[in-house]
N, C-alpha and C positions, 0 to 999 in steps of 0.2 A: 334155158334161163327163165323162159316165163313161165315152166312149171314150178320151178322153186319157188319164184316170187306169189302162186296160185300159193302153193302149201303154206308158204309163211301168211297171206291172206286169211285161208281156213283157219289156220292154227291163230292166229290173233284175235279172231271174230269167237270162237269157241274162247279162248283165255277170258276176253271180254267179257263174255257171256256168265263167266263165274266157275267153266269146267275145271275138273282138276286136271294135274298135269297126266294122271292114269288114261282119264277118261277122252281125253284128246291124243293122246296112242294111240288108244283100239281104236277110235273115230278112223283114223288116220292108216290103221291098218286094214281097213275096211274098203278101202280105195275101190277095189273092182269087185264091192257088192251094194251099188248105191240104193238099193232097198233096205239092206240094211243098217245104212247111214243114217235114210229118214227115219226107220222106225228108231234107236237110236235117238236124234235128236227131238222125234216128240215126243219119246220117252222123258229125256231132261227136259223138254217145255214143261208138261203137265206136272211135271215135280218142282220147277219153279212156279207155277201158278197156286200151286197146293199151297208153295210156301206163303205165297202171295196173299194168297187166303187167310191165312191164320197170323198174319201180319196185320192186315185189314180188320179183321176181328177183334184182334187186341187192340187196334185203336178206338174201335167203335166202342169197347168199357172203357175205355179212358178218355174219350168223348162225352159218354154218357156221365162218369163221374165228375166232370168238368162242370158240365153242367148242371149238374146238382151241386157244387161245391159254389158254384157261381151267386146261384140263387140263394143261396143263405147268407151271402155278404149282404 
């Protein structure tokens, strides 16, 4: 019983996290190779932070154009 309720944990924290329903299958099918679980999930870190990035980015022009738009009023 408290394994189920682990997986439903995993598998909710991953949903969370923004995985697709694919990508928390294999996760999950991966149970007895937890090496390659991590590699795995800091493979999806580093590609949420990428997105991160270029999220950040585009606000930083439209910061910057804010603030030129500001200054002309």
């Amino acid at each position: 019983m408290e394994m189920i309720r682990t997986e439903y944990l995993i598998m909710q924290n991953l949903e969370d996290a923004g995985c697709t329903k694919e990508f928390i299958k294999y996760y999950m099918s991966l149970q007895s190779d937890g090496r390659k679980q991590v590699e795995l999930l800091e493979d999806y870190r580093k590609e949420l932070v990428k997105q991160m990035h270029g999220v950040q980015r585009k606000l930083d022009c439209l910061d910057y154009l804010l603030f030129y738009k500001r200054t002309e009023v």
